[in-house]
C-alpha positions in Angstrom: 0.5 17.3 3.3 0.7 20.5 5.5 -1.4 21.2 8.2 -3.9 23.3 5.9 -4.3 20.9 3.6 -7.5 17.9 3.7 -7.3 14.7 2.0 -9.5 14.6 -0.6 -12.3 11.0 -0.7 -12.7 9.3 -3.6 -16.1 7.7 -3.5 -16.1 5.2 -7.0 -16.3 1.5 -7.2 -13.6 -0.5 -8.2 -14.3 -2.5 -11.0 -13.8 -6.5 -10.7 -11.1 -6.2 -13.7 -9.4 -3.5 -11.4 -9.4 -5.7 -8.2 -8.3 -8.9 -9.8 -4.8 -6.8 -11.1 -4.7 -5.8 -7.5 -5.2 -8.2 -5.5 -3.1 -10.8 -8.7 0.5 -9.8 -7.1 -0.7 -10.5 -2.9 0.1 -13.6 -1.8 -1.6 -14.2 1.8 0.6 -16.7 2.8 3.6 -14.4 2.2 2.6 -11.6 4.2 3.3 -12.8 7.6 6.8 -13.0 6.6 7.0 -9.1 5.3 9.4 -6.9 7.6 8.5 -3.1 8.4 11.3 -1.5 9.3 11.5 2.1 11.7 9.9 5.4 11.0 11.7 7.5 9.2 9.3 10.2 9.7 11.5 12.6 11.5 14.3 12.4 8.8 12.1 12.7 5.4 8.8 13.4 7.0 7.2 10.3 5.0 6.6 7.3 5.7 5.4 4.1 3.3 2.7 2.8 5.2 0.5 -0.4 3.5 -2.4 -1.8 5.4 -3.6 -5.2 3.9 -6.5 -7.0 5.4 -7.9 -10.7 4.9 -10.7 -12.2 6.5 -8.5 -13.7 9.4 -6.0 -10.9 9.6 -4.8 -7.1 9.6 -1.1 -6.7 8.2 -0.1 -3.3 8.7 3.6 -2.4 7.1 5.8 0.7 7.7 9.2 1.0 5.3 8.4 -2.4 4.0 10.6 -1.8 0.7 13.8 -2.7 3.1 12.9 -6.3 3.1 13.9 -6.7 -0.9 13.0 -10.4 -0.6 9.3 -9.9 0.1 8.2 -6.4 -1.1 8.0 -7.1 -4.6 4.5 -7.8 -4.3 3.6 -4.6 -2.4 5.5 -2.6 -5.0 3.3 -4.4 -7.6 0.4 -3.7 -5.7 1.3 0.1 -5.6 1.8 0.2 -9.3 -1.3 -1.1 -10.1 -2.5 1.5 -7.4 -1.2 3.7 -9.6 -2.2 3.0 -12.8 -6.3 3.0 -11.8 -6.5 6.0 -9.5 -6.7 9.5 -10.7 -3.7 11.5 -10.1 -5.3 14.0 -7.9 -6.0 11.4 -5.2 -2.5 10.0 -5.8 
């Protein structure tokens, strides 16, 4: 996104059907154990940021798909992602 551009909101429910195929491939007692790994921001200019939240905790990843043992479920989790949101919010 370049300086002149705005993100644009999205302002829809999710339905319960949509948030039970995302929240099916989270497992809350895996995600303490999922490693971020540095910024590489100032190489590609992106980053793969996931923020996750439970009642007890904020888990915040950056670069997350180096740890290949644990990110399977965040990669599910952006699939689904991408599957129910319209393409221009995507």
């Amino acid at each position: 996104m370049t300086a002149n551009q705005t993100h644009t909101i999205w302002k829809s429910a999710i339905s319960r059907d949509h948030w039970k195929k995302l929240i099916s491939s989270i497992h809350i007692v895996d995600l303490d154990h999922i490693k971020s790994s540095p910024s590489l921001q100032s190489v590609d200019g992106m980053d793969e940021t996931f923020q996750i939240r439970t009642p007890k905790k904020s888990h915040i990843y950056v670069n997350a798909y180096v740890d290949t043992l644990h990110y399977k479920q965040l990669q599910q989790l952006k699939e689904q992602l991408d599957k129910i949101l319209p393409k221009e919010y995507q």
